[in-house]
N, C-alpha and C positions, 0 to 999 in steps of 0.2 A: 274889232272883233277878235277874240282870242283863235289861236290855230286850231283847227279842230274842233271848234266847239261851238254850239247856238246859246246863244243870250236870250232872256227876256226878264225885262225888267219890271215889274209891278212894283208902285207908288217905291218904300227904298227897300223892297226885298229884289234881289238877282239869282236868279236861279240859270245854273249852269249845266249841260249836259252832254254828255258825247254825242257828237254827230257818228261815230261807229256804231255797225252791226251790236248789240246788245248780244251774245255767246249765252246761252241755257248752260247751267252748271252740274256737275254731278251726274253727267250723261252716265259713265261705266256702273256707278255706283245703283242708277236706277235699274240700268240693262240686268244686275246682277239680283234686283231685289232689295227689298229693306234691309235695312240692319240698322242698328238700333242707339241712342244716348245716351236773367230771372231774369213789374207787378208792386210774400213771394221771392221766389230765388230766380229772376229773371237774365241776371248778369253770368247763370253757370251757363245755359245748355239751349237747342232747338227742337227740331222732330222728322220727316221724313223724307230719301233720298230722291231727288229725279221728281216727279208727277205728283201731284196732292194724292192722299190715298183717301177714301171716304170714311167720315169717321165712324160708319158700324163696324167698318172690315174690322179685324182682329190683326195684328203685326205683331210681326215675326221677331223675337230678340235676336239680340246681339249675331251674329257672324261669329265663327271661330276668330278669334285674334289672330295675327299671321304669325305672333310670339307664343309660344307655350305660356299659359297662365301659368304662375304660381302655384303651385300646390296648399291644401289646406294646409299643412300641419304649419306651412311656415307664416301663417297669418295668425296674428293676436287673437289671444281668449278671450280679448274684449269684443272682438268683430266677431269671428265663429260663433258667439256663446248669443249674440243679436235675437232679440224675440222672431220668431218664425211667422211670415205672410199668411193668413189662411184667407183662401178665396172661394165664396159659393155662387155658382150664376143660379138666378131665377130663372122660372117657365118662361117668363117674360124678357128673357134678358136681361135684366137688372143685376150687376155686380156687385155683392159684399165682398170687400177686404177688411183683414182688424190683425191686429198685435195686440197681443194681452200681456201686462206688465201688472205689476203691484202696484199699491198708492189708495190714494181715495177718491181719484176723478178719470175723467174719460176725457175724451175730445173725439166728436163726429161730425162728420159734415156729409154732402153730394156735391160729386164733380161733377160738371154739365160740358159735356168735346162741344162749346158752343160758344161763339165770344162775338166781335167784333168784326171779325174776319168772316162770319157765315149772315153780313151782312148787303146790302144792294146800297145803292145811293142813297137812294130813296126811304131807306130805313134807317140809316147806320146813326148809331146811338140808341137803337132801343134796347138791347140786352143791357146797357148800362141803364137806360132809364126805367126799364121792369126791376132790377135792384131795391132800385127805394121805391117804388111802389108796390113790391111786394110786402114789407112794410108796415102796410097801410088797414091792416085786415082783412081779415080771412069770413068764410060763409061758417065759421064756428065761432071766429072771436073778432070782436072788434081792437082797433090799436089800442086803444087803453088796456085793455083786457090780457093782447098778446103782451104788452109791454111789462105789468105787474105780473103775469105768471113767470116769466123770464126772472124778474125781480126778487121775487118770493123763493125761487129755486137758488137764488144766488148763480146763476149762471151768465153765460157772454154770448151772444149770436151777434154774428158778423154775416158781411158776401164781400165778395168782388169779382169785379169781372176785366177779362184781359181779352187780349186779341184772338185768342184760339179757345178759351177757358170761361165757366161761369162758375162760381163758385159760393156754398153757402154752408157754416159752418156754425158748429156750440160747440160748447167749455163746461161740462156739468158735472157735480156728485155723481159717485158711479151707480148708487138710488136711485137718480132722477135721466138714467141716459134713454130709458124708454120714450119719459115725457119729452124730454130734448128730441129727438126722433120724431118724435110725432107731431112737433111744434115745425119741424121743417118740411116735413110732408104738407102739413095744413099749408103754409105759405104758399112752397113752388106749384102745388096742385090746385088752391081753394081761395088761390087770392085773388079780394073783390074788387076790382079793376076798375074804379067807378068815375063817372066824368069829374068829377069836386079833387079827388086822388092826381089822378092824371093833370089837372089845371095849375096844382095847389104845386106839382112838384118838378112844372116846367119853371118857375120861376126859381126854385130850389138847383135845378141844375145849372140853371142860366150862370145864379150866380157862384156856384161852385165851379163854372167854368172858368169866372172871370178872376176868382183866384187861383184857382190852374194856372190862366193865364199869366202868372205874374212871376209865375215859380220855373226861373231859366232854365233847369237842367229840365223838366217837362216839356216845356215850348222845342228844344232843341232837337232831342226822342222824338216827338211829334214828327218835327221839320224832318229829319234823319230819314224816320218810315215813309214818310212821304213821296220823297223823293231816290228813296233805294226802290221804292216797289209803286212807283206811281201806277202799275196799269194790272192793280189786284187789288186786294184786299186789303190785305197786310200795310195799305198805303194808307188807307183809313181811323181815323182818332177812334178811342173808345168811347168818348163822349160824344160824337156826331158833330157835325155844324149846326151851328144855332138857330140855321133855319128849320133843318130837322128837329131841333127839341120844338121848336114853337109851331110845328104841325101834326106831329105824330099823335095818332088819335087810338082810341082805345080799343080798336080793330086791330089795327095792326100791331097793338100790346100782344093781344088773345091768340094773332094768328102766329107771331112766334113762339108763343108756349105750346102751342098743339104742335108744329113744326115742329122745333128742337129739342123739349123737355121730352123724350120717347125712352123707354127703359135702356134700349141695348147703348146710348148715347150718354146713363148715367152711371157712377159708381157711388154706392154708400161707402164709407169707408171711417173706421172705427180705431181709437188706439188710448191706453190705461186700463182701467181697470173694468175690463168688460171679458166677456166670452164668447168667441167667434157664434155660435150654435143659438145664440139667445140672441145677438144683433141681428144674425140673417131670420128669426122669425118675427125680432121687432119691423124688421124693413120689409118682410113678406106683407105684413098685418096692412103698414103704411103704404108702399109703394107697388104692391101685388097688385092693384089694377091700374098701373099705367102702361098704356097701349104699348106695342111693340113697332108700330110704324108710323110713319106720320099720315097729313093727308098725302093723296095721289100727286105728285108734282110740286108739291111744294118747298121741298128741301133744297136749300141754294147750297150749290156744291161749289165751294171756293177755286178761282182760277189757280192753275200753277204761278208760284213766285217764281218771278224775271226781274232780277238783281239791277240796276240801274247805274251804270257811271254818272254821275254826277253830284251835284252841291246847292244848297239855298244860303243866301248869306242875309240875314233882315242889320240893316245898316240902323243905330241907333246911339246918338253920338252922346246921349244922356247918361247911359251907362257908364262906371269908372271902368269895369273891368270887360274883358272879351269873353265870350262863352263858346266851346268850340267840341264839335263831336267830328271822329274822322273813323270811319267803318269800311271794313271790306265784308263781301259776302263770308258767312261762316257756314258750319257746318248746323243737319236738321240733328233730330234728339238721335234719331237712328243712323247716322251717319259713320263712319267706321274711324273719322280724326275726331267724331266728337271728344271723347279723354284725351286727344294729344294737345286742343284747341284749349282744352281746360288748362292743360301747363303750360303752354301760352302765356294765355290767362293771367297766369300766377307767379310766372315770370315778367311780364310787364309790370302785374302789380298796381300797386295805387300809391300816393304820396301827397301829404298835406304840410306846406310850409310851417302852417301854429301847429302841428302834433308834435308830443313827444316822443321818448327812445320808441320808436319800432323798427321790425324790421325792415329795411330800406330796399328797393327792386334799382339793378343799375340806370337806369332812367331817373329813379327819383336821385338817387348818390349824383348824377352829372346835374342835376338841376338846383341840387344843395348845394355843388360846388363853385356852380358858376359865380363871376362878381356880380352879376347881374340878376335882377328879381324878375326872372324872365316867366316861371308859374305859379302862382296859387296854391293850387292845385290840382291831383288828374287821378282818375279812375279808370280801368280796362274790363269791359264791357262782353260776354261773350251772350247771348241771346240767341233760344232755341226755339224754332218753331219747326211744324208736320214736316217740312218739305225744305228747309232753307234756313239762314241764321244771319248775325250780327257779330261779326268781332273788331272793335274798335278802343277807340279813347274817347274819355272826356273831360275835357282840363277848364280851369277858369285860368286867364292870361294876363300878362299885361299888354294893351293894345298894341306897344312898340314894338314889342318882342315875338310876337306870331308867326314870323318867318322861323325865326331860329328855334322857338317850341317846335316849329312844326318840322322843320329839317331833323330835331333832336327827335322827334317821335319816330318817324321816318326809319332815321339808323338804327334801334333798338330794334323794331319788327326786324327790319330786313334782313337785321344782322342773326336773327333766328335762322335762318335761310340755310345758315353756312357755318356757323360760329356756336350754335352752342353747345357749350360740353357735358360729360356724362355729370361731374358734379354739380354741377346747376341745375340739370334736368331733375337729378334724386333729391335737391333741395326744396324743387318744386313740388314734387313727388310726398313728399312730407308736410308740406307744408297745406297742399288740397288737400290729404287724407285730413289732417287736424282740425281744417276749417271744417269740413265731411261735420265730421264727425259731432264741431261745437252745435253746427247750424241744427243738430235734430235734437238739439237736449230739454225738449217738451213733447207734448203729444199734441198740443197743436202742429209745432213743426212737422213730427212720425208725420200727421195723417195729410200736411201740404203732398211731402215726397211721395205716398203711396199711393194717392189720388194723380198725380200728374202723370206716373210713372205707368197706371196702369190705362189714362186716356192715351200717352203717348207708347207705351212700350208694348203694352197687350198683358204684364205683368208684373209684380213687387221687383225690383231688381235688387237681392241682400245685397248687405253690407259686405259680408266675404267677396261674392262679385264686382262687386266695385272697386275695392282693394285689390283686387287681382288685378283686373283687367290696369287698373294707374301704372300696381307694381312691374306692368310686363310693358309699358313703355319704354323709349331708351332714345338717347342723343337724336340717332337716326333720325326717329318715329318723329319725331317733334322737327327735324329738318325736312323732312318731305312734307311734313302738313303744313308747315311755314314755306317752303316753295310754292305748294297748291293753292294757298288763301292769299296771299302777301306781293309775293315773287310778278314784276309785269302783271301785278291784275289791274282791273277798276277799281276805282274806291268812291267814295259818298260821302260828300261834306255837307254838316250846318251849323251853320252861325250867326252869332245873336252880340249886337254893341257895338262897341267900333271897330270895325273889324276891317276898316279901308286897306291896311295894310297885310290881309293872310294875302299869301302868294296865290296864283292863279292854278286853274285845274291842271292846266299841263304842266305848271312848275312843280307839284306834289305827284301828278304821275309820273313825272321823268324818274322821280327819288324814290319810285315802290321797285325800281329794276336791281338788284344783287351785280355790282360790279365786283370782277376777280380782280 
């Protein structure tokens, strides 16, 4: 039995965990109150400090910086000159936000603060499983019906749904953004839930699990949450366990859309070629009568996330290649390193053996230059939820070499600790603003960020503020946020292939300590 640690083995998965006290993180941060920060862009960011907050409260932005912001004048006329957030609440709590731009189309959708995570055991997988059978027909139109009028407009409705988040979204002519509106109203309000629906799309999930299932960098994420946050929510797949798809009945459809779908817990949210004053009365017309509160007790208020030392390793020797995620707790969206965690982030970087010229993060340059074909490939990961986050790697290996990947992973974080300099930091610094910047260049993207931004932040956060807040980072900032996440903490393993040889929990904890 390893030092420190409890084993248990199921059939060839091992899962490993501290036998120590498990530490609550972010105690000061909560004591002081919020403050503020990918699915989707799951890999930037999380959400709130210290104790789950309930998603009707309203939260507080950002905290002063401890650095003086930047002043306007010295931020681009491209940021500055950014279309402006307009936000109207309904009598009912229902939040419009939009950006109006030129062009000839729109993008709208409704963000639902409901995902995954505001599920019990006993449920978990219905908000994915109301997805596709919302779908299915509404008490105005049946699927053929919804599907050609979608058709005929030339327009896109999509959803998804994440652990914190539900979401439903169109792509339409700026002519037809009323009917787009009103097509998603009919659904999340009016859809017909009916036994044939529900039977027809247990099998449909089944097997969209089972190709889930086969897609390693998922199974891993999966493993990851799992076991970072076994004793919450947050530990929970978005698709449920399969015992869950093949019971859940169409009660307990209906009893989470009374539950969760309640106005103050949605946002309309609007961006192209529309005008704030005409969407808040398309969405008055559509979503003006949904209730303001749920039933009496019904609202499942997600435990606080309690970060987990430990790892799952699924042994599978058929595999050629090793699969490997390695996470420390990060920061929530409102947290005060959330932007330093980002340059992190963007310092670690990503790197793919078969890519061409890009630019290279020194981890990828030490892995390029080794003689040895020691990765794949690896990605760095930072993941933002209400209360708590994800910062990690995830690499595909050669099975031989997983010690020395993981030593090399290892130095890189730690060496943020202590080591890194102002010009790296500002190369960082440029290099999030530009990603920023690519990632909104649609108004599907606009209305992802303004939608997430205003479940988790309580408002649009501009682009000018965003800019600021990066530009007034510094060396420093980014070596105390790399002592706090990195520095002697826990970490969280999962892996997937033959992975006999990754080193043990204590040998990857002894390497997160910053030796002088």
């Amino acid at each position: 039995m390893l030092s420190g640690m409890r084993v248990t083995k199921v059939g060839s998965t091992t899962l490993r965990r501290s036998a120590g006290v498990v530490r609550p993180r972010h105690a000061a941060a909560a004591a002081a109150g919020e403050l503020h920060s990918s699915q989707p862009t799951p890999l930037l960011l999380a959400a709130t400090a210290g104790a789950t907050t309930t998603p009707t409260t309203t939260r507080r932005a950002f905290s002063a910086a401890r650095a003086a912001l930047p002043k306007a004048s010295e931020l681009p006329s491209y940021v500055l000159n950014c279309p402006e957030t307009q936000v109207t609440t309904l009598p009912n709590g229902l939040r419009v936000a939009s950006e109006t731009s030129h062009g000839a189309t729109a993008s709208v959708g409704v963000w639902i603060d409901a995902g995954s995570r505001y599920e019990t055991l006993e449920n978990n997988g219905v908000a994915h499983f109301l997805e596709h059978v919302a779908f299915k027909g509404t008490r105005k139109r049946t699927q053929t019906q919804l599907e050609t009028e979608i058709e005929d407009m030339g327009a896109h409705l999509n959803a998804y749904t994440s652990r914190e988040q539900t979401v439903y979204y169109a792509k339409v002519f700026k002519e037809d953004l009323g009917r787009g509106l009103e097509i998603l109203s009919d659904i999340l309000m009016n859809s017909l839930i009916d036994e044939g629906a529900v039977h027809r799309e247990r099998d449909v999930i089944l097997r969209e699990m089972e190709e889930v299932n086969k897609q390693q960098e998922e199974v891993i994420l999966d493993n990851l949450h799992e076991v970072c946050f076994e004793k919450c929510g947050l530990g929970r797949t978005i698709l449920g366990p399969a015992e869950n798809i093949r019971s859940l009945s169409k009660q307990q459809l209906h009893d989470y859309i009374t539950t969760h779908y309640t106005a103050p817990r949605m946002v309309v949210v609007g961006a192209g070629a529309l005008e704030h004053e005409e969407l808040v009365e398309m969405a008055d017309r559509c979503f003006g009568n949904l209730p303001r509160d749920p039933p009496q007790g019904s609202i499942v208020t997600p435990d606080p996330a309690v970060f987990s030392g430990a790892d799952k390793r699924v042994l599978n020797a058929k595999e050629s290649e090793a699969y490997l995620a390695l996470a420390f707790q990060g920061s929530s969206w409102t947290d005060e390193h959330a932007f330093p965690l980002m340059i992190m982030q963007t310092i670690m970087g990503g790197w793919d053996r078969s890519s061409g010229a890009n630019v290279v993060p020194p981890l990828g340059q030490a892995l390029a230059m080794s003689p040895r074909e020691i990765c794949h490939s690896y990605t760095t990961f930072n993941t933002c939820y209400n209360d708590t986050g994800l910062f990690g790697i995830y690499a595909i290996a050669q099975p031989e070499h997983l010690e020395e990947l993981t030593g090399l992973v290892l130095e890189h974080m730690v060496r943020m600790c202590q080591h890194v300099g102002d010009e790296e930091v500002e190369r960082a610094k440029t290099q999030l603003k530009t990603n920023m910047l690519m990632q909104l260049d649609s108004f599907a993207a606009t209305i992802e960020e303004i939608g997430r931004h205003m479940l988790t932040y309580g408002r649009r956060m501009p682009a000018a503020e965003v800019f600021a807040r990066i530009d007034a980072i510094e060396a420093e900032d980014v070596r105390v946020c790399a002592n706090r996440f990195v520095n002697d903490e826990d970490h969280a393993m999962a892996a997937l292939g033959p992975v006999g040889g990754l080193p043990d929990y204590d040998w990857v904890r002894n390497r997160t300590i910053l030796r002088q």
